[in-house]
Structure formats: C-alpha cells, structure tokens
ZADO-1210 file (C-alpha; in nm, 4 decimals, padded with zeros to 6 digits):
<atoms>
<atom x="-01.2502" y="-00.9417" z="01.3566" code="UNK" pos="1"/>
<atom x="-01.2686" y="-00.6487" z="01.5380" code="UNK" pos="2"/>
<atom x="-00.9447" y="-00.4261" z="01.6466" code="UNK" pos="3"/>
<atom x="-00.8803" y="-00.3389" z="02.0131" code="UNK" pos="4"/>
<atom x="-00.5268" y="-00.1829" z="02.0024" code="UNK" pos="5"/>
<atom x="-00.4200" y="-00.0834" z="01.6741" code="UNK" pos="6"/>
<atom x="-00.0368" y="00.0591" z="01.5643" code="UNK" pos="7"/>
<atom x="00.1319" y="00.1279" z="01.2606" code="UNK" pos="8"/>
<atom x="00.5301" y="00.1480" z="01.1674" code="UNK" pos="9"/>
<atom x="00.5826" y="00.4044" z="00.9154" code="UNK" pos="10"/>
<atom x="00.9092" y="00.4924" z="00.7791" code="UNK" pos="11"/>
<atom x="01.1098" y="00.6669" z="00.4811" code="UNK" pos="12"/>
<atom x="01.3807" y="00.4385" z="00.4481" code="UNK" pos="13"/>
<atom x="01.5485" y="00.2057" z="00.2213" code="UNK" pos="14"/>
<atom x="01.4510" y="-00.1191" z="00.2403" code="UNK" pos="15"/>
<atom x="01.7305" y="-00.2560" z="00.5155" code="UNK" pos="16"/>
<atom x="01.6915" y="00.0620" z="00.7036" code="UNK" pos="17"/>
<atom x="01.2941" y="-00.0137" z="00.7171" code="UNK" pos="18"/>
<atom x="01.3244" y="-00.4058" z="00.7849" code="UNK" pos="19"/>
<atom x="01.5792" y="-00.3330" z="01.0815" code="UNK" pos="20"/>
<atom x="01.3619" y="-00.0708" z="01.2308" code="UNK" pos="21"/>
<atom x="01.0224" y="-00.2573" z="01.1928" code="UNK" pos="22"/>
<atom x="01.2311" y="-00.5647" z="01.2769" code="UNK" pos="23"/>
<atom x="01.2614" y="-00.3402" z="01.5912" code="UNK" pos="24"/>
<atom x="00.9288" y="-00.2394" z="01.6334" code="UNK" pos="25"/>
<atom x="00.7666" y="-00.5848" z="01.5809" code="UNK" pos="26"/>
<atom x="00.9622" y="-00.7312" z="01.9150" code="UNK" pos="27"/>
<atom x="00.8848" y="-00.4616" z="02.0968" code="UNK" pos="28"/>
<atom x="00.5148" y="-00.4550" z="02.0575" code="UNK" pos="29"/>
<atom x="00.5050" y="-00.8188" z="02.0977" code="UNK" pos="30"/>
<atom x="00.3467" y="-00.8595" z="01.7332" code="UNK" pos="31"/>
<atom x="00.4313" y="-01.2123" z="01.7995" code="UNK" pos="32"/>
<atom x="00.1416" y="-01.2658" z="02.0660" code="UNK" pos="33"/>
<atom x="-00.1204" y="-01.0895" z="01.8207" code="UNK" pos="34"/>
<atom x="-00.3889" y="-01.3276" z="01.7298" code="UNK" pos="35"/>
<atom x="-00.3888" y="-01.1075" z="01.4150" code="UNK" pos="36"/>
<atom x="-00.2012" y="-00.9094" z="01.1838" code="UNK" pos="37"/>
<atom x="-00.2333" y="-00.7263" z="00.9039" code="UNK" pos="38"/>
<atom x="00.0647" y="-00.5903" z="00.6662" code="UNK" pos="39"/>
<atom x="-00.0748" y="-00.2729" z="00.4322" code="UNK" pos="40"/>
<atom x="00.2590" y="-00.2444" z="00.2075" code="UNK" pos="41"/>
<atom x="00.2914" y="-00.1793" z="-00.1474" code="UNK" pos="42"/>
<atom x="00.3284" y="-00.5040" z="-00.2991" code="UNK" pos="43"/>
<atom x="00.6891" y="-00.5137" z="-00.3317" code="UNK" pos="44"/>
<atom x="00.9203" y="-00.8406" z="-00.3205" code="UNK" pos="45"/>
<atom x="01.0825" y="-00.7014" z="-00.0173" code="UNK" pos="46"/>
<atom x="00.8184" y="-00.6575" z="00.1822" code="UNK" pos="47"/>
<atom x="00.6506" y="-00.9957" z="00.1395" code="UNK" pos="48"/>
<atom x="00.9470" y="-01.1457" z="00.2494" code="UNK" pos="49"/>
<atom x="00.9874" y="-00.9452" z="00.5186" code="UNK" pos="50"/>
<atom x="00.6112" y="-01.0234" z="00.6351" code="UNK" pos="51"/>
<atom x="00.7084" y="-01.3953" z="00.5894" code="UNK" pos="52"/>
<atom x="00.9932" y="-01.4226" z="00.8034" code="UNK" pos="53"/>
<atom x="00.7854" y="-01.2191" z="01.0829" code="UNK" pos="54"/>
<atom x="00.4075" y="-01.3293" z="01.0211" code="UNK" pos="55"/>
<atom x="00.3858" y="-01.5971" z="00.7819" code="UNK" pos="56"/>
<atom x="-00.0217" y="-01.5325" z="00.8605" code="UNK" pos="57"/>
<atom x="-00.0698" y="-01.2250" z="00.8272" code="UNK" pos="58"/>
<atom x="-00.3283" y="-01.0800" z="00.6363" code="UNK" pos="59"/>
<atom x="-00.1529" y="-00.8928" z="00.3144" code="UNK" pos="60"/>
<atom x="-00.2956" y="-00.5681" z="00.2142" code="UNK" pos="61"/>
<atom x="-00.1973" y="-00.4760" z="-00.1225" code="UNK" pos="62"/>
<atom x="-00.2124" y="-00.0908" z="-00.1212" code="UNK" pos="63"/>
<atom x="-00.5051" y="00.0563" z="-00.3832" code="UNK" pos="64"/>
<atom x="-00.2793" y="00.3261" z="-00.5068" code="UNK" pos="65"/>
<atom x="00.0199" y="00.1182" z="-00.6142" code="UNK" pos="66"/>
<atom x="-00.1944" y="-00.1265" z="-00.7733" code="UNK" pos="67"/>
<atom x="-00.4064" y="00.1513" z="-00.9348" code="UNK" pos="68"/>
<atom x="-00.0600" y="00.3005" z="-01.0844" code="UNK" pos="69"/>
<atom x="00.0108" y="-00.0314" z="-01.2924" code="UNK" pos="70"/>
<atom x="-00.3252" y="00.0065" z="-01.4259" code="UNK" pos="71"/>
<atom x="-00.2458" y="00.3544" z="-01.4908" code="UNK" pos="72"/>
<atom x="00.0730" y="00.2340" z="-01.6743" code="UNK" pos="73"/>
<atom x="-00.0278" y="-00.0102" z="-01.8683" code="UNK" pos="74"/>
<atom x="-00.3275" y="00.1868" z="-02.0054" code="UNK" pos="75"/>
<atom x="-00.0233" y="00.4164" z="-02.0688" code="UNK" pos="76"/>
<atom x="00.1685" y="00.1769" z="-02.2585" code="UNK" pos="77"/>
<atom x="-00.1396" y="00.0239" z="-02.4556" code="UNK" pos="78"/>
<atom x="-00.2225" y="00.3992" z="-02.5606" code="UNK" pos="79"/>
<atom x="00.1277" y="00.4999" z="-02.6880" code="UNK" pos="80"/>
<atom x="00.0794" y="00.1296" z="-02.8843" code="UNK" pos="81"/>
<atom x="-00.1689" y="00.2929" z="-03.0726" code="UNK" pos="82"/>
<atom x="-00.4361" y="00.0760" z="-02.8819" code="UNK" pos="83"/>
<atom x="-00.7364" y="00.3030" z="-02.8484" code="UNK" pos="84"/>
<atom x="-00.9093" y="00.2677" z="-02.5137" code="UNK" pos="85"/>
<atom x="-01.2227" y="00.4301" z="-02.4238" code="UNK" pos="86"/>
<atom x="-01.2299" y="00.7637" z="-02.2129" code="UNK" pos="87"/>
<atom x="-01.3158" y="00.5779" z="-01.8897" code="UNK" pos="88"/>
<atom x="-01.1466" y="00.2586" z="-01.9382" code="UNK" pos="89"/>
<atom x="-00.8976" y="00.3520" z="-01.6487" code="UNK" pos="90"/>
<atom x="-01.1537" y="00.4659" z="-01.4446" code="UNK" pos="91"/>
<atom x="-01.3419" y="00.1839" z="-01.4904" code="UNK" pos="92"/>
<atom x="-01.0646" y="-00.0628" z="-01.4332" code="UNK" pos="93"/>
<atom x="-01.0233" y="00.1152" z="-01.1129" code="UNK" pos="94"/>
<atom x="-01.3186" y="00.0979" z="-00.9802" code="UNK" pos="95"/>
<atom x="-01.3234" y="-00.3203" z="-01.0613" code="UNK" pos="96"/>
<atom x="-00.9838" y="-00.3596" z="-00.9123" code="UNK" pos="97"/>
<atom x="-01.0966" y="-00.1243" z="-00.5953" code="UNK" pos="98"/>
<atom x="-01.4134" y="-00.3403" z="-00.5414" code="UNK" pos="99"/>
<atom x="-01.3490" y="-00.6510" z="-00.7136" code="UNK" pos="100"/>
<atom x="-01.0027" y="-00.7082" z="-00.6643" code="UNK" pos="101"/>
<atom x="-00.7692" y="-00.7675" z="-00.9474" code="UNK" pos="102"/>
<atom x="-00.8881" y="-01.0868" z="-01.1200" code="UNK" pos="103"/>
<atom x="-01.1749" y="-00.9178" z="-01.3447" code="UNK" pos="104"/>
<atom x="-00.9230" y="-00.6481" z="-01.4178" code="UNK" pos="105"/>
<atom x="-00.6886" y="-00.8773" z="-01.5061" code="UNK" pos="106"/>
<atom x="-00.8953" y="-01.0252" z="-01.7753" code="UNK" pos="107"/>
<atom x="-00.8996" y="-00.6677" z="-01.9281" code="UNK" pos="108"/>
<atom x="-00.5044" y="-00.6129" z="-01.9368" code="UNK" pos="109"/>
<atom x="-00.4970" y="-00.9563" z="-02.0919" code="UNK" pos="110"/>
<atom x="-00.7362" y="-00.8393" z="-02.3824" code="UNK" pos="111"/>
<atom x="-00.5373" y="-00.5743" z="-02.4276" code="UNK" pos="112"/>
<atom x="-00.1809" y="-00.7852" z="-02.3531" code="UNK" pos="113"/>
<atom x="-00.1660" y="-00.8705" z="-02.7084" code="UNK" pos="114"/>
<atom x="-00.1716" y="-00.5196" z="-02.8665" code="UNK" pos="115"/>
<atom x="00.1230" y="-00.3967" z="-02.6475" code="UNK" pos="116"/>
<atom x="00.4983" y="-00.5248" z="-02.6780" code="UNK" pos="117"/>
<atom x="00.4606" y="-00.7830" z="-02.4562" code="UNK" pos="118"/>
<atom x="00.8430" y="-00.6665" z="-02.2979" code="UNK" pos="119"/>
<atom x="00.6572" y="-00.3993" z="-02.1669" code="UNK" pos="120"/>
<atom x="00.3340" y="-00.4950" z="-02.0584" code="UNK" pos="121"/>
<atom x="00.4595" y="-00.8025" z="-01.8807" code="UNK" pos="122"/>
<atom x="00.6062" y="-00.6815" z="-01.5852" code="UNK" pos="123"/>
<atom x="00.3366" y="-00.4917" z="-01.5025" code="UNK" pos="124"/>
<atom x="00.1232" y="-00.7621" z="-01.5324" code="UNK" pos="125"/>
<atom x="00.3177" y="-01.0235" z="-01.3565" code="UNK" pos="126"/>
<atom x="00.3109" y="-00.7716" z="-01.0626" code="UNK" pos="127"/>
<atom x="-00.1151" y="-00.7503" z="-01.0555" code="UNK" pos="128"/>
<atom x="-00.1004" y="-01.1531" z="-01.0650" code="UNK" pos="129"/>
<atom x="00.0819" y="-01.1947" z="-00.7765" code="UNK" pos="130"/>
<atom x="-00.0935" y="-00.9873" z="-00.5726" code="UNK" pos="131"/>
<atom x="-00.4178" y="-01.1566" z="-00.6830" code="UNK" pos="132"/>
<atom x="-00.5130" y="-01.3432" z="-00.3885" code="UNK" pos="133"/>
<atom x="-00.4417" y="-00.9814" z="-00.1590" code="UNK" pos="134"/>
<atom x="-00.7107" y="-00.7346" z="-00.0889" code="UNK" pos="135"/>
<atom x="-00.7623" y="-00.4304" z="-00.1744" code="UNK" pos="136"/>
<atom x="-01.0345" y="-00.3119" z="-00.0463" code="UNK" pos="137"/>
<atom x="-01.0655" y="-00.3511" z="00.3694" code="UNK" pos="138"/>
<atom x="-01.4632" y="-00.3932" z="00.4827" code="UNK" pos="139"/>
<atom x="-01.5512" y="-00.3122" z="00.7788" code="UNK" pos="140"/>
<atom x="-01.7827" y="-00.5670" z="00.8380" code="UNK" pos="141"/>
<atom x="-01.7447" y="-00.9436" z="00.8607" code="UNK" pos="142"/>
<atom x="-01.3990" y="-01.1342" z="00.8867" code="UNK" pos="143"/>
<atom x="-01.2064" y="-00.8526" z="00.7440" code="UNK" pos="144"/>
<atom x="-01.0047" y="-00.5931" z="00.9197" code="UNK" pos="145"/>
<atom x="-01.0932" y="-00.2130" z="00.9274" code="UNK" pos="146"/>
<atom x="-00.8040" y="00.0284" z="00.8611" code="UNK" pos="147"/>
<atom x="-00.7568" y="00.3864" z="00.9217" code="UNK" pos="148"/>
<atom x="-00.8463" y="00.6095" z="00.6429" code="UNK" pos="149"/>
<atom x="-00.5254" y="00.7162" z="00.4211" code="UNK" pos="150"/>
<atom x="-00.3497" y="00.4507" z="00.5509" code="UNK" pos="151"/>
<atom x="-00.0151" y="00.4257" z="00.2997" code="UNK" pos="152"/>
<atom x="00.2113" y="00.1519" z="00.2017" code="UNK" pos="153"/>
<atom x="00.4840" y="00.0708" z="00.4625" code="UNK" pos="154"/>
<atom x="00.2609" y="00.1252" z="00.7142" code="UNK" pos="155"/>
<atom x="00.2393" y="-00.2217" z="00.8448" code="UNK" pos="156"/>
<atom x="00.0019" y="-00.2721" z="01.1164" code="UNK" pos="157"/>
<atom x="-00.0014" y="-00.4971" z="01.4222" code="UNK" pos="158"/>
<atom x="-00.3421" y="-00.6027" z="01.6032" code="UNK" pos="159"/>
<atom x="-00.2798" y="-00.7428" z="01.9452" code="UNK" pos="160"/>
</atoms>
C-alpha cells in the first residue's frame, strides 16, 4: 500500500476530550472515503473502541513503547519474585516482540508466569494477548503501511 496524503490527530486529552475531537477530525478529513486507515494508539480499551465505531477496518498499530513497558514490568515483577533472569532477557524480549511480534514473547512471560503471583503478572499479560494479532513493527515494503518516524500513541492516522 503506498500513502499519498498522510495526517495524524494528536492530542493530550482525556479520553472523551480526545474521542470528541478526533470524532471531529475524522468527519472533517473525510476518513470515511479512505480506502485505508491505520490507527497507531497505545493499546488501550478506549481506543479500540473508538477505532471500531469509526473504522471497523482499520489497520491497528499497537505502539512498540507501550508494549515494550509491560515487558519491562513484568521482568520487573518476576525479578522482585526472586526469579532470576539473565542480563539481556529484556533486551532480548524486546527485540522478539519489535520484530516478531508478541506471540514468541509471549511464550517467554508464560515460562516465567508461574514463578510470579499470578495477581500480578496477569494483567500484564492479558494486555500483550490481546494485542497479539496487532503489529508492531510497520515495513515499508509489501502490504504494510509506512509511518513517520517517532510516531506516538494517539496519533491516529488517516490515509485517503
């Protein structure tokens, strides 16, 4: 797919403040005419309803650094467990998640899932699942769409 007229919506806000100004936004660009879309967010439940009810098809982003910081936390959690991880375990689950997506990560926190309190461990884990079938990384070849550099979560982007 290749983008001819590329915008993002970008706003601090709490979440009813963002939907009714990207509510906004979306009309007045016309996102509804796009023949594709792509949301970069941050995962949140919020936000995939709010792509729902205004793209059901549009491609989902997860953002790397969100997902990277649940990694981050549960190596965290599995530490102060007593659960003694190798020096570049994070690194290296961050690199798998960045070019693999999560499901061989996932496999990981689940070895690991039973050395934590699972109270814990499970939320963070239950996020990472849902966001399984998302990408993370955007190619820049083939069917997938290229995205600016640094682009952040709650930037949502519209391709007409």
């Amino acid at each position: 797919m290749r983008c001819e007229r590329v915008s993002y919506f970008a706003r601090m806000a709490d979440a009813d403040t963002f939907g009714e100004r990207a509510s906004f936004e979306i009309r007045r660009r016309d996102v509804n005419q796009a023949p594709a879309v792509a949301a970069v967010n941050d995962g949140a439940e919020w936000i995939q309803g709010f792509v729902q009810s205004h793209r059901a098809n549009a491609i989902r982003i997860l953002d790397f650094a969100h997902a990277a910081q649940y990694v981050g936390e549960i190596a965290s959690l599995a530490q102060q467990a007593g659960v003694m991880l190798p020096g570049n375990w994070l690194a290296e689950q961050a690199k798998e998640l960045k070019e693999q997506g999560p499901t061989g990560m996932l496999k990981e926190v689940r070895r690991i899932e039973g050395l934590v309190p699972p109270e814990k461990i499970r939320e963070k884990e239950v996020y990472l699942c849902k966001r399984a079938g998302q990408r993370f990384r955007v190619s820049t070849t083939g069917r997938e769409v290229k995205l600016f550099p640094g682009q952040r979560s709650g930037q949502h982007v519209f391709h007409r």
